[in-house]
Structure formats: structure tokens, C-alpha cells
N, C-alpha and C positions, 0 to 999 in steps of 0.2 A: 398464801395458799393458792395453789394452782389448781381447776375448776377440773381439767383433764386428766392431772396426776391422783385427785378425791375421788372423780367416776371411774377411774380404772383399778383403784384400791375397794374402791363399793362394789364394784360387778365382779372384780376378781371373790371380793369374800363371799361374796353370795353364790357365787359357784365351785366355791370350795366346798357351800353348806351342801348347795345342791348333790356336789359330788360324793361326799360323804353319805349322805340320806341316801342317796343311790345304792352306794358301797353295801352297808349295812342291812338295808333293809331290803329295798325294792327288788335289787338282781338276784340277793337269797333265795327271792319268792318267788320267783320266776323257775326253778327246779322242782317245788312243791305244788306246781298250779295242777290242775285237773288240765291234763290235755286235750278237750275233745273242746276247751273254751278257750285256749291259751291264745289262738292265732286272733281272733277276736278281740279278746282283751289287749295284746299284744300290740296291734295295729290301732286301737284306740289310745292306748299309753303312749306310744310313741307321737302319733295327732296329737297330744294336749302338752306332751314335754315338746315337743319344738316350740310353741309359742311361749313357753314358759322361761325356754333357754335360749331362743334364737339372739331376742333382744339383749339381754346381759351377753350373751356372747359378743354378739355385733360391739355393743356398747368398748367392752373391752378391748375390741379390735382395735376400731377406731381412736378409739383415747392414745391407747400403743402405737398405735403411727401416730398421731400427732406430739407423743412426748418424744417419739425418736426425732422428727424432724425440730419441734422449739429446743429441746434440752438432750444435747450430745454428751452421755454420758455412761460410766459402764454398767451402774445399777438399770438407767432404762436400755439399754440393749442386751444387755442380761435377761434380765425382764421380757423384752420382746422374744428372743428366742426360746426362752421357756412357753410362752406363747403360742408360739410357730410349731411347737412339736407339741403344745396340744392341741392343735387344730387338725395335725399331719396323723394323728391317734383317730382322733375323735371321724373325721370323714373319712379317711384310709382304712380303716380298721373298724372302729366301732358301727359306725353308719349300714356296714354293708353287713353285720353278722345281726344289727335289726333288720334288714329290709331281709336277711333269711330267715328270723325268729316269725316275721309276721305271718313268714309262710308254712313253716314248721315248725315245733318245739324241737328244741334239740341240746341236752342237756351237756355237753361238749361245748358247743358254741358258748354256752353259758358261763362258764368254768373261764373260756378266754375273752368273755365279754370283763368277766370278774376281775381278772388278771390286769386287761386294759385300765380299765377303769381304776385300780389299785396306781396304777402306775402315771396315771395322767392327773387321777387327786394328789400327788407326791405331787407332781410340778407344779402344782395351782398352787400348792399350800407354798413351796417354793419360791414360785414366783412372789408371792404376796410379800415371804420375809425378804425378798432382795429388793422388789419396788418399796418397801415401809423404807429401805435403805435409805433412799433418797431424798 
């Protein structure tokens, strides 16, 4: 058992859970909120999910370069690049339609935060059955 291959199959599924919990529940709610509290709440929600996910992010990162560099193979560069596009999701895209929710509700925004977010839990869950590959 490789100690980098265990923490990037832990952090990936915990961010699978995360991203589901997300999917289902949290961004649903975010259409239904009273908007004269959303920006508030908003800007709070996103303060407590960064420390929540930064780490398991990170974690995942770093484990993913360390299996590409010990073990050349194509389940973990498979793996990595599933990876890579959802980091390239999550700051490119998602990042900056919360730093405009904290400003405004905007129920559009939402719709393609939902969209994203559907599309980058596809790759985590993805990634998870290519890196079990290995």
C-alpha cells in the first residue's frame, strides 16, 4: 500500500461527498434564499468552505504529482488530468461566479454555478474509478 496513492483516493472521495452535498443541496438553496441576506450569507459560506476544501484539495494535488513522478503509469496520468480540469473548473469558472454571488444574488449565475459543479462531480467521481484502477 502506497501512503500517496491511500491520501489521494481519501481526499478525492471526500470531495466527491463534498461535491455532491454541494450539487443537491447547498446551490439548490441558494435560488430560494431571501435576497436582501444572500450576500452575507454568501460571503460567509464561501469563508468556511475554503478551509473546509482548500486542504483536501491541496492534499489531492500534491499526492497527484507525487504519483505521477514515483509511478509512470496511465491510470495515474489519467487520473492527474481529470485532476487538472477540475481545478481549471473550479478557479476559472466557479471561483469567480462566487466572488459575484457574494456581491449580488443572481439566479443565472446559479443555474451555471449548478451546471459546473454537475460537470466537475462527473470528473472527481471519474477520477476516483480510474485511480481505484491502479
Amino acid at each position: 500500500m502506497d501512503l500517496f496513492l491511500e491520501l489521494n483516493k481519501i481526499s478525492n472521495l471526500l470531495m466527491v461527498g463534498i461535491s455532491l452535498l454541494v450539487q443537491v443541496i447547498i446551490y439548490p438553496s441558494f435560488k430560494d434564499f431571501e435576497y436582501k441576506n444572500f450576500n452575507k450569507f454568501h460571503f460567509s459560506y464561501s469563508k468556511k468552505m475554503f478551509y473546509i476544501v482548500a486542504p483536501i484539495m491541496l492534499t489531492e494535488m500534491f499526492s497527484s504529482i507525487f504519483l505521477i513522478i514515483k509511478f509512470q503509469s496511465v491510470s495515474i496520468l489519467m487520473s492527474s488530468i481529470l485532476l487538472f480540469f477540475i481545478w481549471i473548473i473550479t478557479f476559472l469558472f466557479i471561483v469567480p461566479i462566487h466572488n459575484h454571488l457574494s456581491l449580488q444574488h443572481d439566479n443565472i449565475k446559479i443555474n451555471t454555478l449548478l451546471k459546473l459543479n454537475a460537470l466537475r462531480t462527473f470528473f472527481w467521481i471519474l477520477k476516483y474509478l480510474v485511480i481505484s484502477l491502479y
